[in-house]
N, C-alpha and C positions, 0 to 999 in steps of 0.2 A: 504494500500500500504506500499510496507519496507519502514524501516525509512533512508536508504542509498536514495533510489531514492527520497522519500521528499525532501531527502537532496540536492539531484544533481537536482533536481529542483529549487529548493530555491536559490542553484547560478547562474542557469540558466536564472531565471527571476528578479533574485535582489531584491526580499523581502524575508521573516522571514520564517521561519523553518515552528514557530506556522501560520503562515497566510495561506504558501502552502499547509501545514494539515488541518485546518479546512475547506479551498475553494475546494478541494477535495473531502472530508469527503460530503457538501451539493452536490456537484457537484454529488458523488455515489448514493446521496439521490435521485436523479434524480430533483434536482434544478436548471434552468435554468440560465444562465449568467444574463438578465435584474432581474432576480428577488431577486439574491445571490447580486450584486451590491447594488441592492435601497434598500432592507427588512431587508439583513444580516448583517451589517455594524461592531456588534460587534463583531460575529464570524471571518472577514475579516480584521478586522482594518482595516476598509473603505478604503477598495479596489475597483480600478472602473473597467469598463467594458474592458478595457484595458488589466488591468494588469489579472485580473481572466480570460479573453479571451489567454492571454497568459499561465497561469498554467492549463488549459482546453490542449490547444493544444501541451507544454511539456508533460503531462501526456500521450496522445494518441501516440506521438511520443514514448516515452519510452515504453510503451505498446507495440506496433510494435517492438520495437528492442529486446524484451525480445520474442515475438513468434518467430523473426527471430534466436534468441540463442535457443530457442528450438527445430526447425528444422536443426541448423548447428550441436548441440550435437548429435541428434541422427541420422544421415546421416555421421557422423564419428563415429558413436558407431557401425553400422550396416559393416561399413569396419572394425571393429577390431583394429582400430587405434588409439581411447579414451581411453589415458592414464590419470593419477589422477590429474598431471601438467596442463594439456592438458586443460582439463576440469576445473581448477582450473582458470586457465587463462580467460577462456571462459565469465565463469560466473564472472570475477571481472572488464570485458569490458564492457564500457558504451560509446565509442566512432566509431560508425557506421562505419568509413572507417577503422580504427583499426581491427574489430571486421572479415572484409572482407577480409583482408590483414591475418589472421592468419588463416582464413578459406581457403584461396584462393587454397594451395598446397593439400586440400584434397576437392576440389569441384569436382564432375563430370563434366569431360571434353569429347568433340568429341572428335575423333580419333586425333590426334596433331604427327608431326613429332618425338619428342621427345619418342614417345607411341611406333611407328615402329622402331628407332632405339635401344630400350630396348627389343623390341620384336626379334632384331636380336640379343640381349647379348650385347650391346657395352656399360652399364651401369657402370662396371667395368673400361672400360677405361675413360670412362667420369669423374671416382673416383680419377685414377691416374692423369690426368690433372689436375682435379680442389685442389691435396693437392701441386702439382705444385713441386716435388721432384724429377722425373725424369727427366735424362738429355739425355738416348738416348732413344726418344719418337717412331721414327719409327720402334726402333728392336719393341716393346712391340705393337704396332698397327700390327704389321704384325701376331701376334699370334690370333689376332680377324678376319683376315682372311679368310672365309671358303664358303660353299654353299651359304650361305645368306648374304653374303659380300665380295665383288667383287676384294675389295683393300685398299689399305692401306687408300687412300684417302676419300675414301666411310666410312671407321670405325673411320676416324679423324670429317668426316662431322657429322655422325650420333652421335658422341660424345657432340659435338658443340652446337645440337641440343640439346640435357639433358642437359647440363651444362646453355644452354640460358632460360631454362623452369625453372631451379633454381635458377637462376637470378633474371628471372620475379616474381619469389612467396618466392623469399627474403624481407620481410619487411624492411631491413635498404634499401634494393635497391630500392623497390621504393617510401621508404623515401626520398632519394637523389635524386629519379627523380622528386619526389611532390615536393620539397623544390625550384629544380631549374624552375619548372612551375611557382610557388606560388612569386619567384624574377624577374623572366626574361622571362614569355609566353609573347609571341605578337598576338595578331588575324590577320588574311593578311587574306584579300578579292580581287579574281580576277575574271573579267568577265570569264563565258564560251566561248570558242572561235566560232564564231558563231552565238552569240547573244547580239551583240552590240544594233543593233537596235533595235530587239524586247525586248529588257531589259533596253529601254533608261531610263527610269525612276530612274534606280539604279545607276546610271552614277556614281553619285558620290563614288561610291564603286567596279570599277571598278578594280582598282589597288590602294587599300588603306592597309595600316596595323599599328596597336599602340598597345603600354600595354596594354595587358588585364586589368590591372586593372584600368585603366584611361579611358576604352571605359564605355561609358554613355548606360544607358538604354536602352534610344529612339533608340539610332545607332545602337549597337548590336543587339534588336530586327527588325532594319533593313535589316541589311547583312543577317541573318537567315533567315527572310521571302524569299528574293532575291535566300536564296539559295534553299529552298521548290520550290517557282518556276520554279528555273532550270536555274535562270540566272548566280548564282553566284557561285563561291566556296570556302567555308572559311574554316581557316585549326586554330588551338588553338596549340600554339608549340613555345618553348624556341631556343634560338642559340642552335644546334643540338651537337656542340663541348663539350661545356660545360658539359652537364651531365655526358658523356661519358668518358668524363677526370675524373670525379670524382667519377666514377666506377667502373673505371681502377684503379684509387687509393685505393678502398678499396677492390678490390677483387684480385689485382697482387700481389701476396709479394716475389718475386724471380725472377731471370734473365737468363732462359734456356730454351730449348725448349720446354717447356710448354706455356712458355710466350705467343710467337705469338700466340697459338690454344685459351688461353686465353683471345686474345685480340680481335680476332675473333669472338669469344664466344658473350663477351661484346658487340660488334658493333650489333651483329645480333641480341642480346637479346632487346638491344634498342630501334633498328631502327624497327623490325618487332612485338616486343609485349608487352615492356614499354613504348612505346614513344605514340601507339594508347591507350593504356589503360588508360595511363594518361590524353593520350589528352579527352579522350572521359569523361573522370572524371571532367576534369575540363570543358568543353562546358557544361555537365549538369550542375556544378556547378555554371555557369555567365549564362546559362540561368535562369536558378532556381531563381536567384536573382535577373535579370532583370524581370522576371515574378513576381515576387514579387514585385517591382520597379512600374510598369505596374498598377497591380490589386491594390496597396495602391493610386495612383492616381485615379481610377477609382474610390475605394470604398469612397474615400473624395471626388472626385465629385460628385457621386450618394446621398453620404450622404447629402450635401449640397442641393442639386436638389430635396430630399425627403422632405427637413428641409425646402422649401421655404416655403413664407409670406402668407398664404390664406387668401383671402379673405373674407371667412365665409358667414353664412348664408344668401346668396342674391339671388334674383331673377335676373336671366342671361339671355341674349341674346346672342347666340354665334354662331361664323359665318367661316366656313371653304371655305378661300377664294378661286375662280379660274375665268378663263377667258373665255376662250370658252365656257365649261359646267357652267359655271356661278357659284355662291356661294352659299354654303347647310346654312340655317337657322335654327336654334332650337332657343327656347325659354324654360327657365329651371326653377322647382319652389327653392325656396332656400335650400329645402333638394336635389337637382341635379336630381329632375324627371322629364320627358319630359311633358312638355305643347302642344306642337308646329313645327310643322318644313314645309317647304318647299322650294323652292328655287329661289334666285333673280340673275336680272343679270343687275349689276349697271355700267360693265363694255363693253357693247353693243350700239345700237343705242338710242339715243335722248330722245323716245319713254319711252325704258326699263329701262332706269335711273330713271328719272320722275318716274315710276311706283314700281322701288325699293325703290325708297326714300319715297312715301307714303306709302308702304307695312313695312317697317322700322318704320316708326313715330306712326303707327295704331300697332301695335305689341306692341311695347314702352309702348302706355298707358294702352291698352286692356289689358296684363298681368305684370304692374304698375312694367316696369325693372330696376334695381337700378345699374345695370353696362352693359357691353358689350365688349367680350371676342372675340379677332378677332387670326386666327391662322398666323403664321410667314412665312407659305410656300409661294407659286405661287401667286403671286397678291395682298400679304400680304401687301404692304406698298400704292398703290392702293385703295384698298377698306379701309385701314384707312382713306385715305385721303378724300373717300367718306362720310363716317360715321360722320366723325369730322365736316364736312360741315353741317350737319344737324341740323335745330332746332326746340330742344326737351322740351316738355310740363315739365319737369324737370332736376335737375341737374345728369347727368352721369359721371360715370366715362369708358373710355374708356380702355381697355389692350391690348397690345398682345401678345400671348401665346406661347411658344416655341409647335412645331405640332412633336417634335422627337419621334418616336415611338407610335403617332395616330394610323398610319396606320397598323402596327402589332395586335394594338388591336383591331380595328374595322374590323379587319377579323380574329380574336379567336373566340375559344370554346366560349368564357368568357363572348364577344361584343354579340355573337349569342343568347347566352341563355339570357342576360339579353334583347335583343330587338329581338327576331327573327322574328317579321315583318319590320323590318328595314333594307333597305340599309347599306353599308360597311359607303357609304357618311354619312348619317345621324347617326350613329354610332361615326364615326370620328369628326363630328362637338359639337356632345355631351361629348366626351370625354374632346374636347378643354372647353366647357363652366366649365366643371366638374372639370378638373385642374384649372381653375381660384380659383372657391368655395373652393377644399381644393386637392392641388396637389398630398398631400401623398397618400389617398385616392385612388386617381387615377391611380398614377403611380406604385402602388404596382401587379395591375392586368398584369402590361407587364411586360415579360422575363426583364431585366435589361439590358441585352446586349444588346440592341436593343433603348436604350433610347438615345444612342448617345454622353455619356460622359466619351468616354473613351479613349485609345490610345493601338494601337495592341490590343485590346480583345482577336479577333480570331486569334490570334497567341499565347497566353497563356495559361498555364495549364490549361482545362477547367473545372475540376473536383474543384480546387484551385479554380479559380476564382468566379465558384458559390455560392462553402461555403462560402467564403468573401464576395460577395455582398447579398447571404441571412441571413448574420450576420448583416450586415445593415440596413438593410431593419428591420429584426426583432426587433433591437438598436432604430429605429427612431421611429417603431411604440409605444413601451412598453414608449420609453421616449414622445411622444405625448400624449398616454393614449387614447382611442377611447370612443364613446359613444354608448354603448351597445345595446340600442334601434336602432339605425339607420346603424352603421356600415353592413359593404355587408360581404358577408360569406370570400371574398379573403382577408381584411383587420383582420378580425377576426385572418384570421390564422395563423396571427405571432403573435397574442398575448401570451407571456407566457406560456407556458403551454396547450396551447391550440391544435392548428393542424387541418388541413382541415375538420375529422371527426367530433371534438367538434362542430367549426366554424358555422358547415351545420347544425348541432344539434340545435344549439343557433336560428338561424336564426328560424330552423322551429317550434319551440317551441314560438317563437313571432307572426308567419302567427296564430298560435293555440289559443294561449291564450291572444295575445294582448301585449303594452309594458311593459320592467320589472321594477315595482314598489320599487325593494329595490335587493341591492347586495346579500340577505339573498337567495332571490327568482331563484335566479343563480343556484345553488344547486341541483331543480328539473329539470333542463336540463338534457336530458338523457344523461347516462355513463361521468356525470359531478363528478369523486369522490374526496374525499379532498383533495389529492395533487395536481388535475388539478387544483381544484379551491383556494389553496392555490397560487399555482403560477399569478392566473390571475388576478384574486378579482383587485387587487390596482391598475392595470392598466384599466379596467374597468369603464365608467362613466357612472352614473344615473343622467343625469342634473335636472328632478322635482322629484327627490323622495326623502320623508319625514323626512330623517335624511339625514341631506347638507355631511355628512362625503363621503358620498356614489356617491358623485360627486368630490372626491377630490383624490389626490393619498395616503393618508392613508390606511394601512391597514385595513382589519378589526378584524385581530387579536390584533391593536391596539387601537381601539375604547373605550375600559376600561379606559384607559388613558386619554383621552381626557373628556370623562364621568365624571370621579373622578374628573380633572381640574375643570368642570363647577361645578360640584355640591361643593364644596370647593367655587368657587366665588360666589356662591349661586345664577346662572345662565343658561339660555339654554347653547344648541351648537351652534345653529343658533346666540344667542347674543354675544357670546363666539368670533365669523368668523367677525359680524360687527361692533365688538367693541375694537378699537385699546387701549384703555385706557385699558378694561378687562385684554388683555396681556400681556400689561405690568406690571399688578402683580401678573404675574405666575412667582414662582422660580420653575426656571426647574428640578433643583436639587433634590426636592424632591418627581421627580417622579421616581426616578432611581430604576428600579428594577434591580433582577438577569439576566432578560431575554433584557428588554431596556435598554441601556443606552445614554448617550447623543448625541451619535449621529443618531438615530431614534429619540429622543425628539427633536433634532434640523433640521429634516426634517419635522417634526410635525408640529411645531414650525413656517418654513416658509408658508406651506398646510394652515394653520389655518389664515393666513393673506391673501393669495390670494387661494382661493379653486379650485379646476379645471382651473388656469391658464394655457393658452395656451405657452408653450416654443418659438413655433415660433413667427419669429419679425413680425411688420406690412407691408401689402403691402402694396407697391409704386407705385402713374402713372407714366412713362416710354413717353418720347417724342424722336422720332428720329428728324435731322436737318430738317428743309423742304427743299424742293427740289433735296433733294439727293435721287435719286431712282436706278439707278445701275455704278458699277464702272466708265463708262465714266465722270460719274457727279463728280467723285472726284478728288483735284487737291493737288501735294506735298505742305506740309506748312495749311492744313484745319485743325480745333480745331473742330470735333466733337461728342456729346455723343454718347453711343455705350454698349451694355450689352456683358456682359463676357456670350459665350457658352461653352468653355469649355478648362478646364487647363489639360496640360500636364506638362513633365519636361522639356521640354524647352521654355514655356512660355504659352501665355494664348492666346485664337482665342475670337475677339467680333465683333459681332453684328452691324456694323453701317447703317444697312437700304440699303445696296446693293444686297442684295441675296448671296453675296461671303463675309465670315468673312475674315477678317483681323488677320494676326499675329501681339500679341504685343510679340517679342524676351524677354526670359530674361534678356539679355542686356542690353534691353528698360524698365525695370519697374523702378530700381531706382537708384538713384547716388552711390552705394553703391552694395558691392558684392551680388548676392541674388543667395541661393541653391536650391531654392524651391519653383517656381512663388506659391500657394500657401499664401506663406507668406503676401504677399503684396496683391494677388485681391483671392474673393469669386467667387463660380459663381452663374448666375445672378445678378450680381451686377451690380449698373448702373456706368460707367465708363464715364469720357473724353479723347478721346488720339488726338493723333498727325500724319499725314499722312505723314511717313518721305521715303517713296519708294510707287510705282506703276509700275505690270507689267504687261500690258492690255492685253498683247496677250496670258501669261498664266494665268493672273485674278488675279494675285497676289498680296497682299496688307503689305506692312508694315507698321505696326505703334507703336508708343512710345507712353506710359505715362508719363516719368521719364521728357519730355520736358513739362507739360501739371498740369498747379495747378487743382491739385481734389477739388470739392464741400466739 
C-alpha cells in the first residue's frame, strides 16, 4: 500500500507509521486479527485487537475511496472534462465528502430545471447576473426573449435556476451550509396528524426538538424508528436565516439590479437543494453514529454474555420451565450429550407434584447430577422454588439460566441436525442445561441478534452490525481457545483461520479416525494447508496429548523455545509447567531471537505457569429474595438482589425474580457523573438495588443502586 495512505492511517488511528505497515503487510498475508494480536506482537508493537481491528477497517475504508476516485476520474474523462488540475486535485483527496463536493458539478444528473433552462439558451444571462455588473437587467433579458421563452420573467426564472444549480455544486457554498448544520442543526420531531393515538407510544416525541449534537443515541434512534412507522416526522435543519445571510455574503458583491435576481437565486438555491442535501448528509451522518453508539453497546454486551463463568464439565439436569404443558427435563453427560428427557409437571395437582418430585430425586442419583440448570422464562421462579425444596442424596448446586434466544435455536437448521428426533421443547431444554456447562459454546450456534442484549438492533445498519458482532464472537472464541477433540463444527468456525468448511472437515476426520492425539496430527485434516493451520494451531487444545504445550496457547512454531529452556534446566516440559522454582531461573533474555522477542517470551512465560487456563471467571449461585414472584409482590423502599440483563446507554435492566426487569437509570448507579452504565455494572452480574418507583399498570419498575451498599 502507498506510503501517503500508511501515512493517513497512522493519524487516523494514532499509532506508528512502522506499526500500521507491518499490521497490514500480515493482514495482506491473509493473517487474521486474533492471531496478528496474540503471535505477532513484535511485528505490531503489541498491538491488541482493538487497535489492529481498527487499521483493518481504515485500510478497507481507504480502499473504497480510492475505487470511488477511480470511477469519479473516469466518468469525467468520458465527458471530456479531465483536465491535468482537475485530476490532480482528484487524486490528492482523501476526505470522502470533499472528494463528493468537487465531483458533485460533473455527476450525472436527471433532467433538473436548470438542464431546461440552458436548453432554452438563458445560460448566458445567468452569466451576466451572477458577475453582477449590469445595471439595466430587463433591456438584456428581453433579448432572450423568443419561441422558447415566453418573457422577460420566464428568462429571469430560468436564469435563477443555473445560477441556484451553481450554488448548490459550489464547494465554499456548501461549506457554509455544513458549517452552519455542524453549529446550529436542531432535530424537531412532530407527531403525524392523525396519529396520536395509534403512535401513543412515541408521545414523548410528539412535539420535541434539540441540538443535534446533544441528542443521545437511544433518543434519536427513537424518533427515527417513530418515523419508519409512520408516526413521526423529523426534519435535521439549522435557523433557516442564518445560512442564507451568509450566502448572500459571499456571493453579493454589488448593489443593482442584479442584486435582487441574486438574492432570489440564493433563497431558492437553499431552500430547495442545499438545505435537503445537507440535511440529508447530516441524518446519515447522526445516524451513522448512533448506529455505531447502538452496535458498540450490543457488541460489549454480547461480549460479556459470551465471556460468562461456565461451569465446566458436569453432569446436568436441566429443566425448561412451564405451567400448563408442564416442564421438559433432560439430563446431560458433562460433555452436554443427552442422557434423558421427558417431562414433569410439578406445577398441577397434588398427585403430579409428589410424582415430579420422585421422578427429580430418581434422575439425580441414577445419572449421579452435580448441578441443575432451570431456565428464567414462564414458571421460572416457580419450579425453582420447587427444586430447592427437594432432598437430594447429594450436595447440588442449583442455576438459573437466562432462556434468550432458546427458542431461535431449538427450531434451526442447527437444533434439527444435531437432534432430529427431538422436539423444539426438548431441544430448548438442552440448550438451557448446555449454557450452564459452557455458554460460549452454546450461544455461538444462534444469530446474535436474537440473544436479546441489545438496544434498537433492528433498526441499525445491519450489514454493520453483523460484522461487529461476528468480530466478537470470533475475539471471544480464539481468546477462550476451544478443545479440538470435543468442540461442535459451529464453535470450530470462528477459530482463526478456520471457517465453516475447515470446521466440518475437522469434525469428520474425528467421527474417522478417533481423537487428535497431538497438534502435529491437525495437519492431515483435509485442505488443512499451513496458513490455515498456522493461524489456528494456538488456539486449538489437546487436553491429554503427550506434549502439555499442545494444551496451552503457545504456539507451535514456538515450541523450540520452550525445548531449548528445558533442556538448559536439564528438565522435561511437563517439569518445566509444575515446577514454579524451575522458572524462576529462566533468564528470559537469553532466549531472544531475530524472530521472538520478549514479548512472545513473556506470553510464554505466563502459558508455562498456568497451561490451558480458562480466561473466564468462576460461576456463581444466584438467589432471588423469597417471596417475591411478580410485580405486585414489590413494594417502594425493598433492598433486593437482582442480575443485570442487559445495559444500554441509558442504564442497565435487572432481573429481580418478577418476570418484568426493572430499570436501574443512569442517574441511579452512582453518586457521581457516569457516561456509560457500562462503567459501573457487567452483565450478568449479581447486583443489589433499591425499588425507588412502581408503575403497576404499565409494569414499570425503577430502581437504584447508587442508594444500595454492593456485596
Amino acid at each position: 500500500m502507498d506510503q501517503k495512505i500508511i501515512q493517513l492511517i497512522a493519524q487516523q488511528v494514532g499509532i506508528q507509521f512502522i506499526q500500521v505497515a507491518n499490521t497490514i503487510q500480515l493482514l495482506d498475508e491473509g493473517g487474521t486479527v486474533p492471531f496478528i494480536s496474540r503471535y505477532r506482537k513484535e511485528r505490531t508493537g503489541s498491538l491488541d485487537e482493538v487497535q489492529i481491528e481498527a487499521v483493518k477497517d481504515a485500510k478497507e475504508k481507504m480502499q473504497e475511496l480510492l475505487k470511488r476516485k477511480e470511477t469519479i476520474l473516469k466518468t469525467i474523462q468520458e465527458q471530456e472534462l479531465l483536465t491535468p488540475e482537475l485530476q490532480k486535485r482528484i487524486e490528492a483527496c482523501f476526505d470522502p465528502t470533499e472528494l463528493e463536493d468537487i465531483y458533485l458539478p460533473y455527476k450525472p444528473k436527471r433532467r433538473t430545471r436548470a438542464m431546461i433552462a440552458r436548453e432554452k439558451g438563458l445560460e448566458p444571462l445567468a452569466v451576466i447576473i451572477q458577475k453582477q455588473y449590469e445595471s439595466n437587467l430587463e433591456y438584456k433579458a428581453q433579448s432572450f426573449v423568443n419561441e422558447k421563452v415566453e418573457s422577460v420573467e420566464e428568462a429571469l426564472a430560468g436564469a435563477r435556476d443555473i445560477i441556484a444549480e451553481w450554488i448548490n455544486e459550489n464547494e465554499r457554498a456548501r461549506g457554509i451550509v455544513r458549517r452552519a448544520f455542524e453549529h446550529g442543526a436542531f432535530i424537531i420531531s412532530k407527531v403525524v396528524k392523525g396519529k396520536e393515538e395509534e403512535g401513543a407510544k412515541y408521545n414523548d416525541y410528539f412535539d420535541w426538538n434539540e441540538p443535534l449534537k446533544k441528542c443521545p443515541s437511544h433518543r434519536l434512534m427513537a424518533m427515527r424508528r417513530g418515523e419508519n412507522e409512520g408516526f413521526l416526522r423529523v426534519s435535521v435543519t439549522p435557523e433557516s436565516e442564518e445560512p442564507i445571510h451568509r450566502l448572500k455574503r459571499f456571493f453579493i458583491h454589488s448593489n443593482n439590479a442584479c442584486t435582487d435576481q441574486m438574492e432570489l437565486a440564493i433563497t431558492d438555491a437553499y431552500k430547495r437543494l442545499l438545505e435537503p442535501s445537507i440535511e440529508t448528509e447530516f441524518a446519515n451522518l447522526s445516524k451513522e453514529k448512533a448506529d455505531d453508539e447502538a452496535i458498540r453497546v450490543f457488541t460489549e454486551n454480547l461480549r460479556q454474555l459470551l465471556l460468562a463463568a461456565p461451569l465446566g464439565q458436569k453432569r446436568v439436569l436441566a429443566l425448561d420451565p412451564g405451567f400448563r404443558t408442564g416442564c421438559k427435563l433432560v439430563c446431560l453427560d458433562a460433555q452436554g450429550n443427552l442422557l434423558h428427557n421427558e417431562t414433569i409437571y410439578p406445577h398441577q395437582s397434588q398427585e403430579e407434584v409428589k410424582q415430579a418430585a420422585s421422578k427429580i430425586l430418581s434422575l439425580v442419583s441414577l445419572y449421579q447430577i452435580e448441578a441443575i440448570a432451570i431456565g428464567n422464562g414462564t414458571a421460572s421462579r416457580e419450579t425453582e422454588a420447587f427444586i430447592k425444596k427437594l432432598q437430594y442424596d447429594r450436595e447440588l448446586k442449583i442455576f438459573v439460566v437466562s432462556e434468550d434466544g432458546a427458542s431461535i435455536y431449538s427450531a434451526s437448521k442447527i437444533a434439527r441436525d444435531e437432534f432430529p428426533q427431538h422436539d423444539v421443547t426438548v431441544r430448548g431444554a438442552i440448550s438451557i442445561g448446555r449454557r450452564l456447562l459452557d455458554p460460549l459454546a452454546e450461544l455461538v450456534k444462534i444469530d446474535p441478534k436474537s440473544i436479546g442484549v441489545g438496544q434498537y438492533q433492528h433498526d441499525v445498519d445491519q450489514k454493520k452490525l453483523k460484522n461487529s458482532l461476528d468480530k466478537v464472537v470470533e475475539s471471544s472464541v480464539n481468546m477462550v481457545g476451544v478443545n479440538v477433540n470435543t468442540a461442535s463444527q459451529h464453535l470450530l468456525t470462528y477459530i482463526s483461520g478456520l471457517g465453516p468448511q475447515l470446521a466440518q472437515n475437522i469434525v469428520d476426520y474425528r467421527k474417522e479416525n478417533g481423537p487428535f492425539n497431538s497438534r502435529t496430527e491437525i495437519q492431515k485434516v483435509a485442505r488443512m494447508g499451513a496458513k490455515a493451520f498456522e493461524q489456528a494451531a494456538g488456539f486449538l487444545r489437546i487436553p491429554d496429548a503427550k506434549n502439555p504445550l499442545d494444551n496451552s496457547a503457545v504456539h507451535p512454531e514456538s515450541y523450540f523455545v520452550v525445548q531449548k529452556i528445558a533442556k538448559d534446566l536439564k528438565c522435561s516440559i511437563q517439569e518445566l509447567i509444575s515446577s514454579e522454582e524451575l522458572r524462576k531461573q529462566i533468564i528470559w533474555a537469553n532466549y531472544v531471537t531475530d524472530k521472538i522477542g520478549l514479548p512472545t517470551l513473556e506470553d510464554i512465560k505466563k502459558e508455562l505457569a498456568k497451561p490451558g487456563r480458562d480466561p473466564r471467571s468462576e460461576i456463581k449461585v444466584f438467589e432471588f429474595a423469597p417471596n417475591i414472584y411478580k410485580v405486585e409482590d414489590l413494594q417502594v423502599g425493598m433492598v433486593l438482589p437482582g442480575i443485570v440483563t442487559n445495559i444500554t446507554k441509558f442504564g442497565a435492566f435487572v432481573d429481580v425474580g418478577v418476570k418484568q426487569d426493572g430499570l436501574v437509570h443512569v442517574s441511579q448507579m452512582a453518586n457521581r457523573f457516569i457516561s456509560d452504565p457500562s462503567e459501573i455494572v457487567k452483565l450478568h452480574e449479581h447486583v443489589h438495588v433499591k425499588v425507588i418507583e412502581l408503575d403497576l399498570q404499565r409494569k414499570r419498575i425503577q430502581l437504584s443502586l447508587k442508594q444500595v451498599q454492593q456485596n
